[in-house]
KEKOL-786636 format. One record per residue (C-alpha): residue number from 1; residue in three letters; x, y, z. Coordinates in Angstrom, 1 decimal. Layout:
N
REC num residu     xx     yy     zz
REC NUM    ALA      X      Y      Z
...
END
This chain:
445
REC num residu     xx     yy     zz
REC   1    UNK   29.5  -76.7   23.7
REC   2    UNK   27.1  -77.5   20.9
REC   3    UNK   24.1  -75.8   22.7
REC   4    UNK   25.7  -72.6   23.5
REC   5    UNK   27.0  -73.0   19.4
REC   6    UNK   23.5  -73.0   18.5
REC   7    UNK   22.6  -70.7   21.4
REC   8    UNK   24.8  -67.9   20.1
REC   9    UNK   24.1  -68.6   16.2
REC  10    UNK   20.2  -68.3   17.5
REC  11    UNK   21.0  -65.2   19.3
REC  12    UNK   23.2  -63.8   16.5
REC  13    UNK   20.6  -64.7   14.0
REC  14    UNK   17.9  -62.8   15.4
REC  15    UNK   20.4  -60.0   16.6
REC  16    UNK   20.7  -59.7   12.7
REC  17    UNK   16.8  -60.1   12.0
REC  18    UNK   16.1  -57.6   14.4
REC  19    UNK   18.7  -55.0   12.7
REC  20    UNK   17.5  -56.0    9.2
REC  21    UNK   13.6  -55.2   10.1
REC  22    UNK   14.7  -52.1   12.1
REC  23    UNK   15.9  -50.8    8.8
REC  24    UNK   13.2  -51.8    7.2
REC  25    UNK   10.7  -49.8    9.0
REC  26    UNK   13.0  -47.0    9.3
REC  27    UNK   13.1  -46.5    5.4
REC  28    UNK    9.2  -47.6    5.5
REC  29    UNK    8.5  -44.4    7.8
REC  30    UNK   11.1  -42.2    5.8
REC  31    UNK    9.2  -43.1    3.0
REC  32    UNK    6.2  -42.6    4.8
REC  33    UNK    7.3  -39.0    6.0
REC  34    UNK    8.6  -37.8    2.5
REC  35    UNK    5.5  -38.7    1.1
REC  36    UNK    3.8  -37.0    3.8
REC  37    UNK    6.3  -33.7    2.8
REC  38    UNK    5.6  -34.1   -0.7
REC  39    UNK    1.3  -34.0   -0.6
REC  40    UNK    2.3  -31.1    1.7
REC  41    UNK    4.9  -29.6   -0.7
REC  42    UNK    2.0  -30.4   -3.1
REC  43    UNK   -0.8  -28.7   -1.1
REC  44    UNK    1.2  -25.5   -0.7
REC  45    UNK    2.4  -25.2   -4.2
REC  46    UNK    1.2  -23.2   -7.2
REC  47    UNK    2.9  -24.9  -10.5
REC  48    UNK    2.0  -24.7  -14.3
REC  49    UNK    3.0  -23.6  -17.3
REC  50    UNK    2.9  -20.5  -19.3
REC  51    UNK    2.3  -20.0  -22.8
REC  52    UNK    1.4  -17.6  -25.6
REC  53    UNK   -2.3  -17.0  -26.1
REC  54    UNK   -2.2  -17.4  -29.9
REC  55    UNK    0.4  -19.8  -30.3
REC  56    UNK    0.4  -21.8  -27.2
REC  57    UNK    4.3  -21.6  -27.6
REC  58    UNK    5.9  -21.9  -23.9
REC  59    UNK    7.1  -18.5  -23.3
REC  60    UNK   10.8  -17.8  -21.0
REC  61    UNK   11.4  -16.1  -18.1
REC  62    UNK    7.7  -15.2  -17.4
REC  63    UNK    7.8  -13.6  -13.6
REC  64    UNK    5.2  -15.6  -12.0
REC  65    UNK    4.8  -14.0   -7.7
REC  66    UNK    2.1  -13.6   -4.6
REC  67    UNK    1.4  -10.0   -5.0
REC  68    UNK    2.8   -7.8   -2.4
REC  69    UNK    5.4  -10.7   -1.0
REC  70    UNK    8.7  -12.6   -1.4
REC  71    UNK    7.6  -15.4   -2.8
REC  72    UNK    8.2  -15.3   -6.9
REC  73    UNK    9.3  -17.9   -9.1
REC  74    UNK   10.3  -17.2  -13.3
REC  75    UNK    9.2  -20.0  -15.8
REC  76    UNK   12.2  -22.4  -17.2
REC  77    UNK   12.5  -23.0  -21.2
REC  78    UNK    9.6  -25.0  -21.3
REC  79    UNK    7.5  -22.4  -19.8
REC  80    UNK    7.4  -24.2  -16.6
REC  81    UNK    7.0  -22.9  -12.9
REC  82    UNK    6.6  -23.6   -9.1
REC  83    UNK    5.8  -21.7   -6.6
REC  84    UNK    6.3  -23.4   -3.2
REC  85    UNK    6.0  -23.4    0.3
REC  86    UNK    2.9  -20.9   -0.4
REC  87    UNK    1.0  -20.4    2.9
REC  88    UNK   -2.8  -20.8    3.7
REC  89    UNK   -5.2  -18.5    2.7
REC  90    UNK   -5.8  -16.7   -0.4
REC  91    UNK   -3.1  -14.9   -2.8
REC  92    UNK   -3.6  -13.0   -5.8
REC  93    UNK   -1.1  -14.5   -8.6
REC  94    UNK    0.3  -11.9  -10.7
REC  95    UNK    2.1  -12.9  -14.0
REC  96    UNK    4.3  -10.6  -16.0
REC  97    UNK    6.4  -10.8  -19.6
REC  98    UNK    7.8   -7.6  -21.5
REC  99    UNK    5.5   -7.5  -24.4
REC 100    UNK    2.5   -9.4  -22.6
REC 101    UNK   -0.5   -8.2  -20.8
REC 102    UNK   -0.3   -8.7  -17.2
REC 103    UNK   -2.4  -11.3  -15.6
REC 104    UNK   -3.7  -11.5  -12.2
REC 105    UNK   -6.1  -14.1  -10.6
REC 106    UNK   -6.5  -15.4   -7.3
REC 107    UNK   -5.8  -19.0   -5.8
REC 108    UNK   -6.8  -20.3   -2.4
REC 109    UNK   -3.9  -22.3   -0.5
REC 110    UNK   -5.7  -25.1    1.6
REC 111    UNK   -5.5  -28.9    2.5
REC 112    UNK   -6.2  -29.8   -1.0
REC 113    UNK   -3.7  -30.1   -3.5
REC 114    UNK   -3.6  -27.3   -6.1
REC 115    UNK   -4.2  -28.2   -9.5
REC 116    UNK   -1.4  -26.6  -12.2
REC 117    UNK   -2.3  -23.8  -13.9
REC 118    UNK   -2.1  -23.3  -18.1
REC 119    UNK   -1.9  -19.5  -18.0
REC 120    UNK   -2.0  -18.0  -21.7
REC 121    UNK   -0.7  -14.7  -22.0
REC 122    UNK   -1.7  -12.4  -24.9
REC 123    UNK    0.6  -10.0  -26.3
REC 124    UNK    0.2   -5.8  -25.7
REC 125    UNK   -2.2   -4.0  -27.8
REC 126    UNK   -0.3   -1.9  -30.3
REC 127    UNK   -1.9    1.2  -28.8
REC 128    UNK    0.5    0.0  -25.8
REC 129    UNK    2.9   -0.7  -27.9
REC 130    UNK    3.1    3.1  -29.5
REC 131    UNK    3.7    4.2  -26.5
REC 132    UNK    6.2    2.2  -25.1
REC 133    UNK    8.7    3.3  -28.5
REC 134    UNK    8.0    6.8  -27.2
REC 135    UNK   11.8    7.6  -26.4
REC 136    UNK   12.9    9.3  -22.3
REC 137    UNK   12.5   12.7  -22.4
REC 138    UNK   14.7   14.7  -20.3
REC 139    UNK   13.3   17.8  -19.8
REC 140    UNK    9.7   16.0  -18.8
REC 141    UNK   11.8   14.1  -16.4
REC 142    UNK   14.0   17.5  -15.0
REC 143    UNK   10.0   19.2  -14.7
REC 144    UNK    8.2   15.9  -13.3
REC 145    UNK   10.9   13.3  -12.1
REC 146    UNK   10.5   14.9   -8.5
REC 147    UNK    7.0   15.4   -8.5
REC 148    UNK    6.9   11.6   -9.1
REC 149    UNK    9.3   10.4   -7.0
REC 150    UNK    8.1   12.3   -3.9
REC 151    UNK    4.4   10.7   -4.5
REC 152    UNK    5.9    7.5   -5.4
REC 153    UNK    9.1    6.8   -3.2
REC 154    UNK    7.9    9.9   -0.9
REC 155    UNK   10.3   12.1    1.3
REC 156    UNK   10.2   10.2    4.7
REC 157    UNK   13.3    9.4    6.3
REC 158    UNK   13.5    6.3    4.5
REC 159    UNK   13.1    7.7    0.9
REC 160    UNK   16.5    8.7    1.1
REC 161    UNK   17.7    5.4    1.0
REC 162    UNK   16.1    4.5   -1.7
REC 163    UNK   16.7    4.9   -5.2
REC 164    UNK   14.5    4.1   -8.2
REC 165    UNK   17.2    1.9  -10.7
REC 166    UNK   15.4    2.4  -14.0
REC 167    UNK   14.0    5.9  -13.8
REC 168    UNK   14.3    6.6  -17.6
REC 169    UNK   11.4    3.7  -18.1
REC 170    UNK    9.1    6.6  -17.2
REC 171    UNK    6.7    8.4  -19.4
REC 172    UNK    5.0   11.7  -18.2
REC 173    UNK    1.6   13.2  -19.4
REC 174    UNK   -0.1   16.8  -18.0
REC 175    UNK   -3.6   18.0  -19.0
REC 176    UNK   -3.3   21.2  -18.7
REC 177    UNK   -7.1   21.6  -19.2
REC 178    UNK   -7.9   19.2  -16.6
REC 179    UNK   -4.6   20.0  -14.3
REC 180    UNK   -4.2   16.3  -14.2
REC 181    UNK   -0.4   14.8  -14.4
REC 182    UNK   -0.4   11.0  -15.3
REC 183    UNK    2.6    8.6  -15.2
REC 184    UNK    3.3    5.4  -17.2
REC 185    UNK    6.2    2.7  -17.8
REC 186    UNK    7.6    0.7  -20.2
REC 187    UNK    8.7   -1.8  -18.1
REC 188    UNK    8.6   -3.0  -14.5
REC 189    UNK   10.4   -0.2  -12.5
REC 190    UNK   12.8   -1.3   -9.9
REC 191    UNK   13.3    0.7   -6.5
REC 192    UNK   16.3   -1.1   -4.5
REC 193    UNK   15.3    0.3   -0.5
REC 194    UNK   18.6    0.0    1.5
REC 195    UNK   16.5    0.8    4.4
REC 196    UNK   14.0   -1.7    5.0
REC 197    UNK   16.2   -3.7    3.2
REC 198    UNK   14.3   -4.8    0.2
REC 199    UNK   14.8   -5.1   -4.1
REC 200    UNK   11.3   -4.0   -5.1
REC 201    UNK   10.2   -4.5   -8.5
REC 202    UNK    6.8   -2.8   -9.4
REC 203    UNK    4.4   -3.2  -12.3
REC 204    UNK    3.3   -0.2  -12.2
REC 205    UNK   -0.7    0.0  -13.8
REC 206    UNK   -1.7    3.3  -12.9
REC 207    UNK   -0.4    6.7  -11.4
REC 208    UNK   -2.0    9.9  -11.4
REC 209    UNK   -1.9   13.4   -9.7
REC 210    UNK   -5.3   15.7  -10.1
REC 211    UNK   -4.4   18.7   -9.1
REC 212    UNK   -7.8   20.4   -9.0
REC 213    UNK   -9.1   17.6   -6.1
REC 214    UNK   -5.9   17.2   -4.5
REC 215    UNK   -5.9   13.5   -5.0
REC 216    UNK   -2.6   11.4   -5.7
REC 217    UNK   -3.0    7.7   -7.1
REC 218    UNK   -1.1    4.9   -7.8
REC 219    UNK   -1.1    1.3   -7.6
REC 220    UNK    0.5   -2.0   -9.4
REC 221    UNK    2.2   -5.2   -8.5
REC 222    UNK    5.0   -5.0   -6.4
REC 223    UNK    7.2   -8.3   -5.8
REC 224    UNK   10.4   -8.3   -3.0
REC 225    UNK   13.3   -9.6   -2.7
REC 226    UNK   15.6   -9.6    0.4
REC 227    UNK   19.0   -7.6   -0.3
REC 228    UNK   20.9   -9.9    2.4
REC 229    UNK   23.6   -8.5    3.8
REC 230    UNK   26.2   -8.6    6.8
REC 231    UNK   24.4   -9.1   10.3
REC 232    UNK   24.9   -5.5   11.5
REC 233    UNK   22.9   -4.3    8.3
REC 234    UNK   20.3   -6.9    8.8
REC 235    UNK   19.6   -6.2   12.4
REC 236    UNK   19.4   -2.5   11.1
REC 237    UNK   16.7   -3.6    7.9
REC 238    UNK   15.3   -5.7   11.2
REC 239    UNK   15.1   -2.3   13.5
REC 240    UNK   13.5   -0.1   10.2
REC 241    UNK   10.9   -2.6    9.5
REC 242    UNK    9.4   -2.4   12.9
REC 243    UNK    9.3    1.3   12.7
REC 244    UNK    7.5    1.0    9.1
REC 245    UNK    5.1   -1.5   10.6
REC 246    UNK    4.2    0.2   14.1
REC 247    UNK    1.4    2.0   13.3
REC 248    UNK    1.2    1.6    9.4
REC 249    UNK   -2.0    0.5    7.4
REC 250    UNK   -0.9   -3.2    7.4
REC 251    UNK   -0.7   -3.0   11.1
REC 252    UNK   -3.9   -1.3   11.5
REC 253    UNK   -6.0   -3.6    8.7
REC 254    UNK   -4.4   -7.1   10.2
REC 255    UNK   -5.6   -5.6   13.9
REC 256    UNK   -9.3   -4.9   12.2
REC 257    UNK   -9.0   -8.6   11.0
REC 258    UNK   -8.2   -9.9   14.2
REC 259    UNK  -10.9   -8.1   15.8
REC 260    UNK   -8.2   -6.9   18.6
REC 261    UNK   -6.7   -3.2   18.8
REC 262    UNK   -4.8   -3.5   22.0
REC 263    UNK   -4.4   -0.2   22.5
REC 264    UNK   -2.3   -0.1   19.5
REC 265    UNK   -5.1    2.1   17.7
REC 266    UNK   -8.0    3.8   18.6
REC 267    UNK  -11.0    5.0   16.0
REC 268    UNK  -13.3    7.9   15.9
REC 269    UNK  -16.1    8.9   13.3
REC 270    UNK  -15.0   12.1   11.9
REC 271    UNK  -17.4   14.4   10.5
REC 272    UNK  -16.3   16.7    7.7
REC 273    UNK  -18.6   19.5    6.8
REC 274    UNK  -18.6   23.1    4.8
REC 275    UNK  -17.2   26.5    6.4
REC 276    UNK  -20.0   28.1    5.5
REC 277    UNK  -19.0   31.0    7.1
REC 278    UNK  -16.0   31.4    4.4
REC 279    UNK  -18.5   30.9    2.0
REC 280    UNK  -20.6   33.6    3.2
REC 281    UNK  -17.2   36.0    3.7
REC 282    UNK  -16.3   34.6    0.1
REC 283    UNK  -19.2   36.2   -1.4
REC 284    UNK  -18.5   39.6   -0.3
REC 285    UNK  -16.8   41.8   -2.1
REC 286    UNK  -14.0   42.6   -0.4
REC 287    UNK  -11.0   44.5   -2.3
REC 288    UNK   -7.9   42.7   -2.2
REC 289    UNK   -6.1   45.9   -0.8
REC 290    UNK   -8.1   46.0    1.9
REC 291    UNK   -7.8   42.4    3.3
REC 292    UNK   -4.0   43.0    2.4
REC 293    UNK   -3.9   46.2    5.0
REC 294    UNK   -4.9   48.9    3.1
REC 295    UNK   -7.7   52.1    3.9
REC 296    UNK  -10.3   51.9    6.4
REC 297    UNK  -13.1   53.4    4.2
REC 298    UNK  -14.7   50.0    3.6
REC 299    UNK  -17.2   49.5    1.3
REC 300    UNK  -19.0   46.1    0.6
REC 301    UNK  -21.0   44.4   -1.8
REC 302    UNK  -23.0   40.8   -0.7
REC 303    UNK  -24.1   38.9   -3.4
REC 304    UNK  -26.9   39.8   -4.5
REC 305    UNK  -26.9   43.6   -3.9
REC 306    UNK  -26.9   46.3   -6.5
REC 307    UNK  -25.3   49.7   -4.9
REC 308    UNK  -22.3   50.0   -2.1
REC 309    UNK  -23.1   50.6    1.4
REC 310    UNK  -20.5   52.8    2.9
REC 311    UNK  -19.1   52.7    6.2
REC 312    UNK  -18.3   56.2    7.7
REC 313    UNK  -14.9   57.2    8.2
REC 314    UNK  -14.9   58.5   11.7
REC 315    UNK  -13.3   56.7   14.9
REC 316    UNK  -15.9   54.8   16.0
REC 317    UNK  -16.1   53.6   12.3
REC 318    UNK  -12.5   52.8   11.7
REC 319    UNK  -12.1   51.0   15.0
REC 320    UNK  -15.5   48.4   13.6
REC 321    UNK  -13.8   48.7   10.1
REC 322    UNK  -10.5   47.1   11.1
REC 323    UNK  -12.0   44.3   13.8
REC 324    UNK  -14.4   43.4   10.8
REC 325    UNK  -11.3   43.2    8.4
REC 326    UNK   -8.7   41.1   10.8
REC 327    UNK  -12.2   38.7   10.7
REC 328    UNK  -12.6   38.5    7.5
REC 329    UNK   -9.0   37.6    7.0
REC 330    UNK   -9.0   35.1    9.4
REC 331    UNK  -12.0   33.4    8.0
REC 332    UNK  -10.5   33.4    4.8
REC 333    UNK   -7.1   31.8    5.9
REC 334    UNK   -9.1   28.5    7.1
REC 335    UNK   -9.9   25.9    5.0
REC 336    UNK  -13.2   25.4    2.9
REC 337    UNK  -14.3   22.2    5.4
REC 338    UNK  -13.8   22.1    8.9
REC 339    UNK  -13.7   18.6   10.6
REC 340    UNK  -14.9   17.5   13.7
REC 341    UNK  -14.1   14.2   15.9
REC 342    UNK  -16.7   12.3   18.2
REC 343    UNK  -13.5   12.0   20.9
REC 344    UNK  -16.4   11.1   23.4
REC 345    UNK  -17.0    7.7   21.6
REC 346    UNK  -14.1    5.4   20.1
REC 347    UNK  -15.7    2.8   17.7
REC 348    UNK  -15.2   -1.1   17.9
REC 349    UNK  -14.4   -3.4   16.0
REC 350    UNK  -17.2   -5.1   15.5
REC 351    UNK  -19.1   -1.8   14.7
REC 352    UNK  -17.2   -1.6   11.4
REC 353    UNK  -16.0   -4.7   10.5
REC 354    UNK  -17.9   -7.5   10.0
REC 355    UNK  -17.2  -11.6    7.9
REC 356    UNK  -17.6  -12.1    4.8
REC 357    UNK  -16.7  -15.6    2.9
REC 358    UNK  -13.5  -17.5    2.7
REC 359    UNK  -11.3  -15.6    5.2
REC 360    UNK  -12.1  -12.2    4.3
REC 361    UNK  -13.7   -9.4    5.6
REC 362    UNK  -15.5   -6.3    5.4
REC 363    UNK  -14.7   -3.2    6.5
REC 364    UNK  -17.6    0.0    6.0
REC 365    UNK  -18.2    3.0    7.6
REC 366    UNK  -19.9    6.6    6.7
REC 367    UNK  -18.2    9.4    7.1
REC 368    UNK  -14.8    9.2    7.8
REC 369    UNK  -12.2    7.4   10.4
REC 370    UNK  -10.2    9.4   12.6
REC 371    UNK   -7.5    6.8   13.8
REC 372    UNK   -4.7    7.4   16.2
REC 373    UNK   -1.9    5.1   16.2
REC 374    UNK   -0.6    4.5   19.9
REC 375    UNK    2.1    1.9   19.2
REC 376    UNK    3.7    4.0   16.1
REC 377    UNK    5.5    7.3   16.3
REC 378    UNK    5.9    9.6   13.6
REC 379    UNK    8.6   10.0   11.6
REC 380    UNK   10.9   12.9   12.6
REC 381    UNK   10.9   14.4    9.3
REC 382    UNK    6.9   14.2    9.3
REC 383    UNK    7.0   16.7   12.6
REC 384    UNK    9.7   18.8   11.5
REC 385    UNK    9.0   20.1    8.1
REC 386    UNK    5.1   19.0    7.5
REC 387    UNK    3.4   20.0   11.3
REC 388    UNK    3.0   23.5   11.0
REC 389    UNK    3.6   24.8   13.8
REC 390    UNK    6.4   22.8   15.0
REC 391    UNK    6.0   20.4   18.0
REC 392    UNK    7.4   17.2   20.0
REC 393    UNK    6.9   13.8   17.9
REC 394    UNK    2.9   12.1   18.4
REC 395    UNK    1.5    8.8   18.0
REC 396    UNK    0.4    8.8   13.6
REC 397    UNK   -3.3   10.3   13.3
REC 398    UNK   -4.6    9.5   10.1
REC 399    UNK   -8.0    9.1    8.2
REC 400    UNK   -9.7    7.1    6.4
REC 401    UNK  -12.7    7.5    3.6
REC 402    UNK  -14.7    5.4    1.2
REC 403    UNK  -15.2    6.7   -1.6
REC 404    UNK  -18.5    4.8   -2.9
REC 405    UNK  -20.5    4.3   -0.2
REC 406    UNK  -22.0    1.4   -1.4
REC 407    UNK  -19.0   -0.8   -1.9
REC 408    UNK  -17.4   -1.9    1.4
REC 409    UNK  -13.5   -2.7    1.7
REC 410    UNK  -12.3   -6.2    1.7
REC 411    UNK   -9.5   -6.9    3.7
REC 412    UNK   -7.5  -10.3    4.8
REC 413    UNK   -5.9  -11.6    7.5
REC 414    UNK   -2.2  -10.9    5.7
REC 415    UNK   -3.5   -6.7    6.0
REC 416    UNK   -3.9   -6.6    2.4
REC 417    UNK   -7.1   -4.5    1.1
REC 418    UNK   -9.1   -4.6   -1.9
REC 419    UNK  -10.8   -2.2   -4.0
REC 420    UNK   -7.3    0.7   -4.0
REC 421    UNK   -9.6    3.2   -6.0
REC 422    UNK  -12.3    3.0   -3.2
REC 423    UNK  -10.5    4.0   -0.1
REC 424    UNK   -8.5    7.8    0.4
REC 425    UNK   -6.6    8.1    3.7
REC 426    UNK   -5.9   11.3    4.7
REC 427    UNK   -3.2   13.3    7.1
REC 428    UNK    0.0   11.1    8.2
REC 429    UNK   -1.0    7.7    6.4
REC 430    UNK   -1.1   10.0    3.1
REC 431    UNK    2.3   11.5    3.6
REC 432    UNK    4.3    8.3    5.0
REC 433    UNK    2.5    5.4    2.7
REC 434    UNK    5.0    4.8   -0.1
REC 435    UNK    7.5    2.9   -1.4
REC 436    UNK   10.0    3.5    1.0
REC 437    UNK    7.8    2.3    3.8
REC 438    UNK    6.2   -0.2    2.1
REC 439    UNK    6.4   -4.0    3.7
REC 440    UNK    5.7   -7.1    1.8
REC 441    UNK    2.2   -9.0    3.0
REC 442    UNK    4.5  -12.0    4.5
REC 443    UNK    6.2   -9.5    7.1
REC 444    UNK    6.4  -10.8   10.5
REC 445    UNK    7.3   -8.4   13.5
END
């Protein structure tokens, strides 16, 4: 009886020593593990502390976001931020505060831990200043607002479903000399886009419309937020965003990085040269009257001549007169270039693209790209009020042009491109890429 005493005290003892020490390596690995999610909390986390330039004051509700995505933080009342979970790769940080200049700078997101940022922000110069207190004018807004918001939120399907919140931040310019319209805000405008279903605000830096080249510009920081909702509306947001993406310029630029098209796009060098023939009709004087139907006595003037040569009036005559008229009218209805595609011989990948440094790449080309998107299809609107004349919905055929020569593109593995002002796409990329089709860099399909 005594042994099995000390038997079952021995047993029960190291029953209890077993328990004890399993506990104790449970909370050493727990420890173990949230130290190991900390140093990775810590290696994917952007924090720091924002202050005024002059006065090194902290400064409040500072809007501190990884352009172009969801991820944004605001500092606390000691000027103090954190932005975590940040993925690998590079991210340009964009900082904003009404009455402060707005910073940008880029961080790379690696194994190692991120050091925290100081930033100092410097208040606006007072030329931004004065004209910022300029007050909303209604009648520039009744003459420009739509100009704007069809460049800026655009008239795709989608557009109508969204709605710019604080239109009345919006300060309008024309040159009448130069035919150039230019656009400026006084604070962050904010377009809420119940179709994709995102809150975008947008720092808007510059927007422009030159109406003598034909170009329309804009660009700035946009940051997203999710607008949530019930799960019928968020399987719709899901359905719209894989429309927006198929085929889109993110799609296209993440399959360049990738170095894969699957048959989701195919390239073509597009030449684009002068009609010189219109030139040459151009030149002639030809009376308006005439090329608008009237008499068949045609007399001409090429450049260059002193004295009319008449054409005689008899049959023979008229019948030349009117074939050479129906040409000239013709010639003069097409466009100044014409452009021509190498459909013979897609391009590769590698024949455009080639690496660069730290994840990024560069993307160059003469001439233009001719790209057809294969996985995308256009929007219904697109094909029913822009293709003249009207046909059955396409795959997207767009184009692509760099402006200096010398300076490549630089894109990233997110589909994000740098320098804007350098690269002008053309056809249905310049009609559907706005606002209301516009996808934050940390989309997924």
């Amino acid at each position: 009886m005594y042994l099995e005493g000390i038997a079952f005290r021995f047993f029960a003892f190291y029953e209890k020593f077993v328990y004890l020490n399993m506990n104790f390596w449970t909370a050493v690995l727990m420890n173990l593990f949230l130290m190991g999610s900390l140093l990775a909390q810590e290696r994917n986390t952007l924090s720091g502390k924002v202050v005024d330039a002059e006065t090194e004051e902290p400064l409040v509700g500072a809007s501190i976001f990884v352009n172009n995505t969801t991820y944004g933080a605001s500092s606390n009342g000691e000027g103090s931020f954190s932005l975590r979970n940040l993925p690998k790769g590079r991210h340009e940080i964009v900082v904003s505060l009404l009455g402060y200049q707005t910073l940008a700078f880029v961080v790379d997101i690696g194994d190692a831990p991120v050091a925290p940022r100081r930033i100092k922000m410097s208040v606006r110069s007072l030329q931004l200043k004065e004209v910022d207190i300029s007050g909303y004018s209604k009648s520039m807004w009744e003459r420009w607002g739509k100009t704007f918001l069809d460049v800026f939120i655009g008239t795709s399907s989608f557009s109508k479903q969204c709605k710019l919140i604080n239109y009345k931040s919006l300060r309008f310019s024309y040159d009448s000399d130069k035919r150039r319209l230019t656009v400026t805000s006084t604070e962050p405008l904010v377009v809420e886009n119940k179709a994709l279903g995102y809150k975008v605000t947008y720092l808007l830096e510059e927007f422009y419309i030159d109406y003598r080249s034909g170009v329309q510009f804009y660009m700035g920081y946009p940051k997203f937020e999710e607008l949530g909702g019930s799960e019928r509306i968020l399987k719709r947001y899901h359905r719209n965003r894989e429309f927006a993406y198929r085929g889109s310029m993110m799609h296209f630029f993440r399959s360049l990085y990738q170095g894969v098209l699957d048959g989701d796009f195919e390239i073509y060098r597009m030449y684009r040269i002068a009609n010189d023939e219109k030139k040459r009709v151009k030149a002639m004087r030809i009376p308006p009257s005439l090329l608008a139907g009237g008499g068949v006595n045609l007399r001409i003037v090429t450049k260059g001549e002193r004295d009319t040569v008449p054409v005689k009036t008899d049959d023979t005559a008229k019948d030349i007169a009117h074939d050479s008229l129906d040409y000239y009218r013709t010639v003069l209805r097409q466009p100044d270039t014409m452009d021509y595609v190498n459909f013979q011989k897609p391009l590769t990948v590698d024949s455009i693209v080639s690496s660069v440094v730290d994840g990024v790449k560069s993307l160059s080309f003469d001439d233009y790209l001719y790209i057809i998107a294969r996985s995308g299809t256009e929007d219904p609107i697109y094909y029913q009020q822009i293709v003249r004349p009207r046909r059955e919905p396409a795959p997207p055929t767009s184009t692509l042009k760099i402006h200096a020569k010398d300076s490549p593109i630089y894109i990233d593995q997110s589909g994000n491109y740098y320098e804007p002002h350098n690269l002008f796409s053309g056809i249905y990329w310049a009609w559907y890429s706005t606002m209301a089709t516009l996808l934050p860099l940390d989309y997924k399909p």
